[in-house]
C-alpha positions, 0 to 999 in steps of 0.5 A, a space after each residue: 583880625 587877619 589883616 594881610 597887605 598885597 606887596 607892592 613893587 619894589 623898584 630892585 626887582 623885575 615886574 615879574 617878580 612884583 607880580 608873582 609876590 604880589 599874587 602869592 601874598 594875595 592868595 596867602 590873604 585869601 586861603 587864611 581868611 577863608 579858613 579863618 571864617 570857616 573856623 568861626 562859622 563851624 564854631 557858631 554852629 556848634 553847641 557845645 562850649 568846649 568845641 568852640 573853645 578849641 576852634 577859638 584857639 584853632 583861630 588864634 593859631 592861624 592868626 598868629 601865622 598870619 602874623 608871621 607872614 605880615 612881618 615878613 612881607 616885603 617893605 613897600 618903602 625903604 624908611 627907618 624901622 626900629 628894628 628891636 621892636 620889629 624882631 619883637 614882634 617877628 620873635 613873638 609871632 613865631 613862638 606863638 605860631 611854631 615852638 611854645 606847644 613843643 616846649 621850645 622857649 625863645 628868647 630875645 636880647 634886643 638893642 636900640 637900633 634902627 635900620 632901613 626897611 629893606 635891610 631890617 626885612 633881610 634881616 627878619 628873613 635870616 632871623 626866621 629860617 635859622 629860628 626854623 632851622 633850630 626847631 626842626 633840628 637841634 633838639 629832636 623831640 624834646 624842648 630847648 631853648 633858641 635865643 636871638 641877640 641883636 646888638 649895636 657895634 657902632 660901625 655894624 650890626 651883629 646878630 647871633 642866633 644860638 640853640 642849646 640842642 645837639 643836632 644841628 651840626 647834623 644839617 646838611 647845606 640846603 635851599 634854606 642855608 643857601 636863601 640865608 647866605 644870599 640875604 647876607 651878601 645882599 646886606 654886604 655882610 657875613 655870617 658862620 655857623 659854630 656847632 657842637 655837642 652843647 648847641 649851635 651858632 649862628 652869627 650875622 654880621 652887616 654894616 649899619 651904612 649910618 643907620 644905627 642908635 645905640 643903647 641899653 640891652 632888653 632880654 625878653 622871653 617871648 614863650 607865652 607872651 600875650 597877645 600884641 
């Protein structure tokens, strides 16, 4: 069920920004579950089983960039988050949503962590650009695979994010690299990018400001994982 939250002021940005994001995010809501209901009501209209097999899946699809969008929405509050489970979940929406069908597997190697809202949304935020960045340009028209690992450093989070394609020492510094660079600064944190002809990374490193809780590594394979 598509389930997209308005988002709601937040207290660092100015009232016209809360009013564009928050009549963006309302828009998104109302176009995906206008299409979604279209879908359903062409499939119910259709007599033939295999066409509304397709369309089901055409629903799934959309759904799931639904839940691309809900990860990424910004935090109403600023509350502790576990942030392995949220990146899980951000990782799985995407892989669902944009590489499993072009044969890009993605795999994740959490950590226990918690972070505060605001700081694990930045942080979703870099993760899904340089995901992004990876599959239009690291592996051309084949497969690959992108791996996402987040780790615990006791006095800051570091999260590394590598490809195994040979093209994205070819990307030129845009719009989506200079949003990645503010949302680092934002964190107080750094990030470099290493390139080759074996693959690409990219590493993010921020302070935990006393929010984290260490423990034992998870590696997860999110291609073809069911759904939540």
């Amino acid at each position: 069920m598509l389930n997209l939250t308005e988002i709601k002021p937040c207290d660092e940005l100015p009232t016209a920004e809360h009013l564009l994001l928050q009549e963006l995010t309302h828009r998104i809501n109302n176009e995906l579950a206008s299409t979604i209901g279209f879908v359903r009501l062409t499939a119910a209209q259709s007599t033939n089983s295999e066409v509304k097999a397709v369309l089901e899946r055409v629903i799934q699809h959309i759904n799931d960039f639904a839940r691309i969008y809900r990860a990424l929405q910004m935090p109403v509050d600023d509350g502790w988050i576990d942030a392995a489970k949220y990146l899980r979940e951000l990782c799985r929406s995407i892989s669902r949503a944009k590489l499993q069908h072009r044969g890009i597997d993605l795999v994740l190697i959490e950590s226990d962590l918690q972070l505060s809202a605001s700081r694990c949304w930045r942080l979703g935020m870099i993760v899904s650009e340089l995901i992004a960045n990876a599959s239009r340009h690291a592996f051309g028209g084949g497969g690959g695979t992108i791996q996402v690992e987040l780790l615990d450093r006791d006095d800051f989070v570091q999260c590394t994010i590598t490809d195994d394609g040979t093209g994205s020492h070819n990307i030129r510094p845009g719009q989506g690299l200079r949003i990645i660079r503010s949302l680092a600064g934002d964190l107080g944190g750094t990030i470099e990018h290493f390139s080759g002809n074996t693959g690409t990374r990219t590493i993010l490193c921020f302070p935990l400001q006393g929010a984290g809780v260490g423990g034992a590594q998870t590696c997860l394979n999110l291609t073809g994982a069911g759904t939540a």
